[in-house]
TORGU-441470 format. One record per residue: x, y, z of N, C-alpha, C in turn. Coordinates in steps of 0.1 Angstrom, whole numbers, plus 5000, padded with zeros to 4 digits. Each point is the difference from the previous one (the first is absolute). Layout:
BEGIN
XYZXYZXYZ...
END
This chain:
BEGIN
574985850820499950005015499650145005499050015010499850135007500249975013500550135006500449965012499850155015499349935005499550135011500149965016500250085008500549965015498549945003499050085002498849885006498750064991498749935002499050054993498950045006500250095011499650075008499150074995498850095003499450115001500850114991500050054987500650134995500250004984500350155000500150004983501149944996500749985005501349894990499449914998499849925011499349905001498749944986498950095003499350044990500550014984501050085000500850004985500449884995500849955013500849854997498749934991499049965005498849934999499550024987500150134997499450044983500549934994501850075003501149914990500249874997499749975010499849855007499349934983498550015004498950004992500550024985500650104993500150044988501449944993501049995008500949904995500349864997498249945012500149884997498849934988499950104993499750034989501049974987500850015004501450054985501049845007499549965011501149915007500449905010500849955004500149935013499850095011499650025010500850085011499849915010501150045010500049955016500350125007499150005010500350165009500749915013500350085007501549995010499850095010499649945011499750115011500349975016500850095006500749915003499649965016498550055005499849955009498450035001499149944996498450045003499850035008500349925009499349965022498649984992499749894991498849975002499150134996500550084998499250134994500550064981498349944992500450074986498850084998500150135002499050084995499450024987500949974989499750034987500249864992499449974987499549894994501350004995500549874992501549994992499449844994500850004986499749904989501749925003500049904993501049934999500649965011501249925001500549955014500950105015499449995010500450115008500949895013501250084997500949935010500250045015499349995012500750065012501649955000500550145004501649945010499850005012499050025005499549975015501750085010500450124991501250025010499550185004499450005011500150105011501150155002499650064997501250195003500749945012501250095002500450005014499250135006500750035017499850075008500850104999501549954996501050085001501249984987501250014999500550094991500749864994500249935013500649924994499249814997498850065004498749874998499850034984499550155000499950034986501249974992501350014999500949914990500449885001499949955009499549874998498949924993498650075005498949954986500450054988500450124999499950044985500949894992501349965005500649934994499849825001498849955011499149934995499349984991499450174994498850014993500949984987500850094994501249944991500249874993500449955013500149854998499249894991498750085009499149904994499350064991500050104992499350044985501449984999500950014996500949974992499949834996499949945011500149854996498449984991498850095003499049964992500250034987500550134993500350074992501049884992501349915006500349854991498949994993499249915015499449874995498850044996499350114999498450024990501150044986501250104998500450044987499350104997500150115012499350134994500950024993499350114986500250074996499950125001498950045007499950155006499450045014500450065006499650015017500050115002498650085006499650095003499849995015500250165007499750025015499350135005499449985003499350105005500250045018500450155004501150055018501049954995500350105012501650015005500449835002499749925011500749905006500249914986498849954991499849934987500950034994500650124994500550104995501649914999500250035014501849975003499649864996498849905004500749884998500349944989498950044989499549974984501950064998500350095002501550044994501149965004500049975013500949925001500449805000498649944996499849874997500249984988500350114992500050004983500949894999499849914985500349914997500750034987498949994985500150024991499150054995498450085007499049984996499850204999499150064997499650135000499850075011500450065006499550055013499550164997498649985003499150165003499750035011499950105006499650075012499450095002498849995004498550155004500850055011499950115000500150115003498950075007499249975013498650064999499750115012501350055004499750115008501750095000500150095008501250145000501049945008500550035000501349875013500450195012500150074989500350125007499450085012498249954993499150065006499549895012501049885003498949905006500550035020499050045003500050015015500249925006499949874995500849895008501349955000500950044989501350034997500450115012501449895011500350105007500849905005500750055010501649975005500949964995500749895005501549984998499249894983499049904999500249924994498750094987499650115005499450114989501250024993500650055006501550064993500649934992499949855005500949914991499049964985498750005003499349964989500050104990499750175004500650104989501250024993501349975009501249994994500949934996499549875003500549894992499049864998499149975003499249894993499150034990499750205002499050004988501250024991500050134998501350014988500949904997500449895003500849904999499549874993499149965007499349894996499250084988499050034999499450124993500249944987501350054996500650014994501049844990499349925008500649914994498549914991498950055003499149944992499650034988499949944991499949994984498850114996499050045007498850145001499349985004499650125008499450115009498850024992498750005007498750045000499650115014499950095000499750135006498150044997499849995010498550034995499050154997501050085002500050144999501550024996500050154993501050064996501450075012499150085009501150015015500249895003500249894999500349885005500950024991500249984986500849964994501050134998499550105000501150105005501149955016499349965010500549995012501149924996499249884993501749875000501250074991499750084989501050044988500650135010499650065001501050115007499950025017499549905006500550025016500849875001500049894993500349885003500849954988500450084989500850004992499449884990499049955001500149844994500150004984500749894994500350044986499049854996499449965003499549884996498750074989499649964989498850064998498950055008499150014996499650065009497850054997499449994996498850014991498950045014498950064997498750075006499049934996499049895011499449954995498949995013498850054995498850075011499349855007499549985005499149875006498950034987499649854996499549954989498550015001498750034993498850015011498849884988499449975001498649954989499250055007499150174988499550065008498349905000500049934989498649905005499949915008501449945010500449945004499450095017500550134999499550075006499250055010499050034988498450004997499249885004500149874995499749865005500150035017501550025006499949985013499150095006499950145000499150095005498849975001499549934991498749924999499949845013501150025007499749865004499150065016499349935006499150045006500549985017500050065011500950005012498649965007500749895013499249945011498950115002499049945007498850095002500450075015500749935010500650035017500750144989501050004989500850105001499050154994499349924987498850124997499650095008499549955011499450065008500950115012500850014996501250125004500050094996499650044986499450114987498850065005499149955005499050055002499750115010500650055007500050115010500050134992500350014984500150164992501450075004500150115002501350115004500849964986501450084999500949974996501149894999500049944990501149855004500949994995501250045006501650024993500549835002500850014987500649845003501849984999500249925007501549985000500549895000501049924985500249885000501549994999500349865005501249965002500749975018501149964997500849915009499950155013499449935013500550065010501450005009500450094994501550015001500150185007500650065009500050145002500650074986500949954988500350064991499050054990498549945004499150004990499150135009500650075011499350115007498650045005499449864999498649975006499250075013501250015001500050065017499850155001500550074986499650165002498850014991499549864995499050054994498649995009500349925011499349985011499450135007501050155001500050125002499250044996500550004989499050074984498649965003499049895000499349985007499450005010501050005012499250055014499650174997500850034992499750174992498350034996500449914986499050004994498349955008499949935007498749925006499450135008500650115005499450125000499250104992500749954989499550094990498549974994500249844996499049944997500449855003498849924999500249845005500649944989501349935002501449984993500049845007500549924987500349885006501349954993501149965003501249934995499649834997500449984992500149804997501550004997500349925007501649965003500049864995500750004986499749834995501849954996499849925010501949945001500349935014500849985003500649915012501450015001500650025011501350014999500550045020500849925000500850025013499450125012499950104990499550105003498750105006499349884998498350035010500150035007500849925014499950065011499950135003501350024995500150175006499150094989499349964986499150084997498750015010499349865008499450035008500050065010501349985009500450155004499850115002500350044990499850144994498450024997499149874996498750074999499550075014500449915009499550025016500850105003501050024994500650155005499550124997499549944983499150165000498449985002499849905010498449985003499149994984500549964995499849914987498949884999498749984996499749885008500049884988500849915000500249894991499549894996500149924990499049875000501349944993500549845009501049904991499149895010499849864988499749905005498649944986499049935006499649954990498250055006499250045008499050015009499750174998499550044995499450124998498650085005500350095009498950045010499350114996499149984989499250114992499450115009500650055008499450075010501150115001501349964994501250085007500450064986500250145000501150084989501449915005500649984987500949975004501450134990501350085004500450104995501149894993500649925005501349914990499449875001499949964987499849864997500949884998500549935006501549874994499349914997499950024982499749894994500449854996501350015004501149914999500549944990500849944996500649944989499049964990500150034985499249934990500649994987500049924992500849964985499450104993498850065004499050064990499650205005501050025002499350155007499250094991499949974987499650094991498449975002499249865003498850075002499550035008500350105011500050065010499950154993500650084984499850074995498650075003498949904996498850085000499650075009500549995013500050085010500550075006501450054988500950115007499350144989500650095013499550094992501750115001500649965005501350034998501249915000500949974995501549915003501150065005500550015010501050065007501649905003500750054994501549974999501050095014500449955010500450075009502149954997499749914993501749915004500950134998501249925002501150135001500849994986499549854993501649954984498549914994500350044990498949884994501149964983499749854997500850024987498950024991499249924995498949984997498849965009499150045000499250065012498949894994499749875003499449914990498450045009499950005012498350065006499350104990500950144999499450075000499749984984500849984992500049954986498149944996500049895011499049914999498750115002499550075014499250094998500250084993500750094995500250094986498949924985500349885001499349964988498849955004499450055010498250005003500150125003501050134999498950135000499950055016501249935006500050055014500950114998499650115007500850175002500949975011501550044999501049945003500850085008500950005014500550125004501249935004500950105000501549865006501150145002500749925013501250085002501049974988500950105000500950044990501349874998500049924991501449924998500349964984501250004995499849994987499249914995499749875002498649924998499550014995499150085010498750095004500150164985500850035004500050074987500150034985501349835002499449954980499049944997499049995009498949925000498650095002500150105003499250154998500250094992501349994998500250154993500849944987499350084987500449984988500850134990501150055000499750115000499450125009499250094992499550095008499149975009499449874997498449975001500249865011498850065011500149895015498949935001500249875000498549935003499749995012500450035009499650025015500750095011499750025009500550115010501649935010501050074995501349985007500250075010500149975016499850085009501549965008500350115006501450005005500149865011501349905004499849925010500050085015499449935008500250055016501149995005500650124992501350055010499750125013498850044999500050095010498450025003500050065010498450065003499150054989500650114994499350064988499749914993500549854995499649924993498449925003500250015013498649924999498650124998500550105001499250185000499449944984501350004994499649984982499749884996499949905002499149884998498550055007499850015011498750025008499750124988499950094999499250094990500249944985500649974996500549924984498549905001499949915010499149914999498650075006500250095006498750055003499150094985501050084995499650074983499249875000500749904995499149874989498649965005499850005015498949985010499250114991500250154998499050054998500050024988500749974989499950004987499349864991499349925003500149914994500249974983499850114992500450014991501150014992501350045011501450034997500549815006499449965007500449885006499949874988498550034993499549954990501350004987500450144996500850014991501349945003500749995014500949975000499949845001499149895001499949905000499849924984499450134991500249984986501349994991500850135008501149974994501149885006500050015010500249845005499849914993498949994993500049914995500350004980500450104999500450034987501750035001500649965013501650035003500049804997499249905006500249894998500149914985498650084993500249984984501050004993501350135005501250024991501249844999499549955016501049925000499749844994500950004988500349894988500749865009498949925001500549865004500649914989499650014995500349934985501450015003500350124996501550054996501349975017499350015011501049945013500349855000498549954994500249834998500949944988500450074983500549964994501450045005500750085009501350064999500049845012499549965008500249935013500349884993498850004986500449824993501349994996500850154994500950024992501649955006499549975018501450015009499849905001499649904997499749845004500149884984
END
């Protein structure tokens, strides 16, 4: 059994879906989710169960469903006769462990709990000091998808449960196939203006800092003609649109394209497929503030896109090898001086094309190192 809060837009999500795919390979599976709304972004094999049961609003809506959600993987967990049940988030997390029966319980791990900006007040408090360490701790092992993750749980959160490092899984021909897949001709025709085209993928969320990179750009389009493609969807548009008109930004979201108009930010909007949109970047820009495994930039890295990202452990086991960096780690926007050093950081590459070149090579020789084979036989080995 796998089991995830919804199948929304995102790299868990995404991940779930591989796993999804490769386990039902080796086996039965039923995935468990516990509320679509009629929304599955990513493909899934075998039988998928809605619990059709909704979050609360407040403290005490939310333990109420959770101990709904309990209920009823517990009662499925009987009557299918798992043997083993995997979860992927926090909310999945508590339920897969606390509905335990007799069966295996595993748990992903796919982002910092310490570092998460949305962790805050009275019921922040309670999730750091007693439901993560606590519950945590009662599950049979922990999958961490970076190593600071798995540092965080062992010595901030004490957890004694096993505990293993296991990276998001990739098929780099699998890859390669998608890059090749060919995009509407209405969106084509968005490329064609020339300048510079920085790209930025993932869930619009303010944690993913879209908003300063919007700066960075009203910066840059002075310098030389600079275009952003913003490819994701999330709560969050609004006020990135916002902010375009704030910095007199001029935008294109919708489906009608007026070959007449530069446009400086592009909202491409949600797609299963962002990688072939590759052939068009001529940079990949990482602004978030926590990344676990950074599954976007992973994907352009292995077509040779030159890569820049604010600083988070992520982002760093996933660049830096040792001595040696496959792409440019730039401080996050904590302050004014920060956008000073992104704006010149990205301007060098403008006039180097050849250092931009190298850094997109090694990019894509940081992707080569990572051994699918060997994440997929440790994942058969827990099942």
């Amino acid at each position: 059994m796998m089991i995830i809060p919804n199948l929304d837009f995102g790299g868990a999500q995404n991940s779930f879906s591989k796993l999804n795919y490769m386990l039902n390979e080796h086996g039965k599976v039923f995935s468990v989710v516990f509320n679509t709304h009629d929304e599955i972004s990513v493909p899934l094999m075998g039988e998928l169960i809605d619990l059709k049961i909704s979050a609360g609003k407040n403290w005490l809506l939310k333990a109420y469903y959770l101990l709904k959600r309990v209920y009823k993987v517990r009662s499925l967990k009987r009557k299918l006769k798992i043997d083993t049940s995997i979860s992927f988030l926090e909310g999945a997390n508590y339920v897969n462990i606390l509905s335990k029966v007799n069966e295996r319980v595993v748990i992903s791990i796919r982002g910092s709990k310490v570092n998460d900006e949305n962790i805050e007040g009275l019921l922040g408090k309670l999730r750091l000091r007693l439901l993560v360490p606590v519950i945590y701790n009662k599950s049979d092992h922990i999958i961490a998808v970076n190593e600071s993750i798995k540092s965080e749980l062992v010595n901030d959160f004490k957890i004694k449960s096993p505990c293993d490092v296991l990276p998001n899984f990739y098929d780099l021909n699998d890859l390669n196939s998608k890059a090749c897949e060919p995009i509407p001709l209405r969106q084509e025709q968005l490329f064609n203006h020339g300048g510079f085209k920085i790209f930025s993928v993932g869930r619009l969320a303010p944690e993913k800092g879209i908003q300063h990179l919007l700066k960075v750009v009203s910066e840059l389009r002075h310098y030389r003609p600079t275009q952003l493609f913003i490819i994701g969807s999330g709560d969050y548009e609004h006020e990135l649109i916002n902010r375009c008109e704030e910095l007199s930004l001029n935008y294109f979201i919708g489906s009608t394209v007026d070959h007449g108009i530069w446009y400086d930010v592009v909202f491409l909007g949600y797609t299963s497929n962002p990688i072939k949109f590759s052939k068009y970047a001529d940079l990949m820009v990482s602004t978030s503030s926590a990344e676990g495994f950074p599954n976007a930039i992973f994907e352009m890295m292995s077509q040779g896109v030159p890569i820049i990202a604010a600083e988070n452990d992520g982002i760093r086991e996933l660049l830096v090898d040792n001595s040696l960096r496959y792409g440019k780690i730039l401080n996050s926007f904590s302050s004014e001086s920060s956008y000073d050093e992104w704006v010149e950081c990205i301007k060098s590459l403008m006039d180097n094309p050849t250092q931009l070149s190298k850094l997109g090579n090694s990019a894509k020789e940081r992707v080569a190192m990572f051994d699918h084979k060997k994440t997929i036989k440790k994942w058969i080995s827990m099942v």
